[in-house]
N, C-alpha and C positions, 0 to 999 in steps of 0.2 A: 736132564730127566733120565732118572734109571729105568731096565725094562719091564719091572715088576710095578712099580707108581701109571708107568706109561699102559701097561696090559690093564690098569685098575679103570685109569681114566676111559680108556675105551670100552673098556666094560660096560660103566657107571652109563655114558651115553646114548649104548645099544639098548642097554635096558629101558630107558626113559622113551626111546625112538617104539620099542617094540610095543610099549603101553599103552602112547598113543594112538599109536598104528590101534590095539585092538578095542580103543575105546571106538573108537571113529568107525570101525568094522562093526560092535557092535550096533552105534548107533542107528549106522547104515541097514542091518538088518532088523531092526526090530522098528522103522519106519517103513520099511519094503511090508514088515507082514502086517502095518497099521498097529501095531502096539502101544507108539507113542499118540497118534490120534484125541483119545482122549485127555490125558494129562498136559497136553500142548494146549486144549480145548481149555481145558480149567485154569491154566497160567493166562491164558489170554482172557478170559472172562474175569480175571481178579484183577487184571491189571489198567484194562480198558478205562475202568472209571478215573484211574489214577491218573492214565493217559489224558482224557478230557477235561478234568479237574486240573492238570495242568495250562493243560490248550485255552481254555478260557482262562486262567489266571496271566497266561499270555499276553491274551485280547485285551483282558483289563487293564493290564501293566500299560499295555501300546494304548490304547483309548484314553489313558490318563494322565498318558506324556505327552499325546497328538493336543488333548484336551488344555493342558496348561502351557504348551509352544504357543496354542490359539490365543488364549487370556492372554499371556506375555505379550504376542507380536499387536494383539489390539492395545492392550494398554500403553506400549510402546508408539501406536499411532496415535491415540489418545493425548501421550505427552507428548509426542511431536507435533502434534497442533495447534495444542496451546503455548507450545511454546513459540512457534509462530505469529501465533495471533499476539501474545504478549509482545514480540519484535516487531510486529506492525503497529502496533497502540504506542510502542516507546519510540518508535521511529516517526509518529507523526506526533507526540508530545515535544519529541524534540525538534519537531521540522514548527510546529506554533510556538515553542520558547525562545528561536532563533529569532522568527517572523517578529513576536512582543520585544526582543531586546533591539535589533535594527529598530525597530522605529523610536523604543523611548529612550532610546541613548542622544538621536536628535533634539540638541533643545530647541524649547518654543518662546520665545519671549511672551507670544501672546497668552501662554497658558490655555489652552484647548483644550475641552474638555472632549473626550476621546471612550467611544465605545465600539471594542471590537465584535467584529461580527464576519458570518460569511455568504458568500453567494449561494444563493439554494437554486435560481432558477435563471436563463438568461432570455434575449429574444430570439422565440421560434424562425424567425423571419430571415436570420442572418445578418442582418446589417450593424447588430449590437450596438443599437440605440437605448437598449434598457436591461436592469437587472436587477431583483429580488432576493433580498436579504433577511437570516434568520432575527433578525433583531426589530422590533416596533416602538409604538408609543409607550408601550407597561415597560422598555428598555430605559425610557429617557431620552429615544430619539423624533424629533420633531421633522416636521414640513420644512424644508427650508434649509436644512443640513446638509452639508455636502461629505460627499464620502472620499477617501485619499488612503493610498496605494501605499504600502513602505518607498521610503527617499522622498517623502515631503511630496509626491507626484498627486496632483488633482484630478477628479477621477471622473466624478462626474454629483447630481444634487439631490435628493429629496424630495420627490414628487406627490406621493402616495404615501401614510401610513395607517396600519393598523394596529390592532394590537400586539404582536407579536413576530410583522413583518413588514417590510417597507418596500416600497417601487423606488428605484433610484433610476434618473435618465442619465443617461453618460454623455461627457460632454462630446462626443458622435453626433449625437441625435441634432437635427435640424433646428429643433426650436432652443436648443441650449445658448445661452447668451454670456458671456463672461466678460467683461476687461480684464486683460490682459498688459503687459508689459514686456520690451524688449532690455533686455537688463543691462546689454551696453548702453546702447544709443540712449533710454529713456526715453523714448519713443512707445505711445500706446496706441491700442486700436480695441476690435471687439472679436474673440473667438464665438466661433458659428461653426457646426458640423454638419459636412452633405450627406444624411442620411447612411450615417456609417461607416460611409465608404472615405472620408478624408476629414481634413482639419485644415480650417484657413482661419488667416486676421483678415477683415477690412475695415474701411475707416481710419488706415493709415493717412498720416500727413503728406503730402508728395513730395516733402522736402526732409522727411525721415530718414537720418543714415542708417539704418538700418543694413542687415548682410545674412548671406546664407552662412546657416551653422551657427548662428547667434541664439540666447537660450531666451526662451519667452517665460514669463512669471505670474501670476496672479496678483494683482492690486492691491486687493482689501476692499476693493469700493463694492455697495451691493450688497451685503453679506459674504463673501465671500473673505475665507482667512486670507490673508495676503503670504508672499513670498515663496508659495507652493508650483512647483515643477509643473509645467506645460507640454513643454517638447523643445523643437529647435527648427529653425525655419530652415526649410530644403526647397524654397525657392520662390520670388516676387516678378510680380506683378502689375501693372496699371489696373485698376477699381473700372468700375463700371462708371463711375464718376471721375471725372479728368481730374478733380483737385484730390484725387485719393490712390494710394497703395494697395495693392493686395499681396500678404502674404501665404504660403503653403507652410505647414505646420507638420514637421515629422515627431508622432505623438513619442512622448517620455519615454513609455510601458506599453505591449500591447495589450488592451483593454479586453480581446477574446480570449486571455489566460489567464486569470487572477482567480482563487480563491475566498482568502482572507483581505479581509479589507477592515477601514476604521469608519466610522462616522464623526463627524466633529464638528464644533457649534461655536461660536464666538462666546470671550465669557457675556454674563451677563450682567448689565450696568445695574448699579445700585439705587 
């Protein structure tokens, strides 16, 4: 850079430097003697509304995004709950299509006529000698029906109905009476339950080879379907009676956790 361009540009600089310098001096003085006072007065009085015209269109903007984050995050639990509820409807539609295919995949030769239903209520008392089913007589189920578990398991009879619900005693209960069969030996006797608390045969032969861990069956005799699951003997006995056996009965299923259940009726003769 030559010294004539060079002497311009520092010129050029000083001037600009000196300008500002005297704008700024005057400003300086003519706020000293209140000069600008007023005219500061009337920029701020024009501007103010503009200012708060803004500030609430602020508020509004933020009040109308806080507003629709709200709807969003509800609707969002909205649809998280049904869809929920949908996964819990399909989860127990598929847990009754599994329960319907187990059992009618077992054939029946006797053809049994079969109505399902479920436990709405059991016994207060504990001993789960009885339980109350959504299904009655306007179902097609009668006095005398016995009701059975999925795997063909015997459950317990039909004591009670009404119209649109039934007492069933479980074979628990005391006064329950069944023949019974031992399905090796062929050996029978009569299932009887103490008050909830167990399951025995007596009435065994005293010369029945009978054994623990052998599966016990239902007859047919009585009303009762035949060839439906008992349990399995967990241990024998001498009867009260010297010419007789007693055995212990470890039941199929436990009878204090079932929901779903069937009723079924022998056909009927023509």
């Amino acid at each position: 850079m030559n010294m004539p361009r060079m002497r311009f540009y520092v010129s050029r600089r000083l001037t600009v430097f000196l300008l500002v310098a005297g704008v700024v001096i005057c400003l300086g003085i003519l706020d000293w003697f209140r000069i600008l006072q007023e005219p500061r007065s009337m920029i701020v009085r024009i501007l103010s509304p503009v200012a708060m015209l803004a500030d609430r269109a602020g508020l509004w903007v933020k009040g109308k995004v806080t507003e629709t984050e709200e709807e969003s995050g509800e609707k969002l639990r909205e649809e998280r709950d049904w869809l929920l509820s949908e996964l819990v409807r399909l989860r127990e539609v598929e847990r009754e299509n599994a329960f319907l295919r187990k059992e009618l995949e077992i054939g029946d030769p006797d053809e049994l006529h079969r109505i399902a239903a479920q436990v709405i209520a059991k016994d207060p008392s504990g001993t789960g000698s009885y339980v109350i089913i959504n299904r009655g007589c306007a179902d097609g189920i009668a006095k005398g029906n016995y009701m059975t578990l999925p795997g063909r398991i015997l459950a317990g009879k039909v004591v009670e109905c009404s119209a649109h619900t039934a007492h069933i005693m479980l074979v628990y209960d005391r006064e329950s009476r069944i023949e019974v069969r031992f399905q090796e030996s062929g050996s029978s006797g009569i299932l009887r339950g103490d008050f909830g608390l167990t399951l025995f045969v007596d009435l065994i032969p005293r010369d029945a080879a009978i054994r623990e861990g052998e599966i016990v069956v239902s007859t047919g005799l009585g009303g009762v379907p035949a060839g439906f699951f008992i349990g399995t003997v967990s241990g024998i006995e001498t009867g009260d009676a010297e010419l007789f056996l007693k055995a212990r009965i470890k039941p199929a299923a436990d009878l204090q956790r079932f929901e779903e259940v069937f009723i079924i009726s022998l056909p009927q003769e023509n």
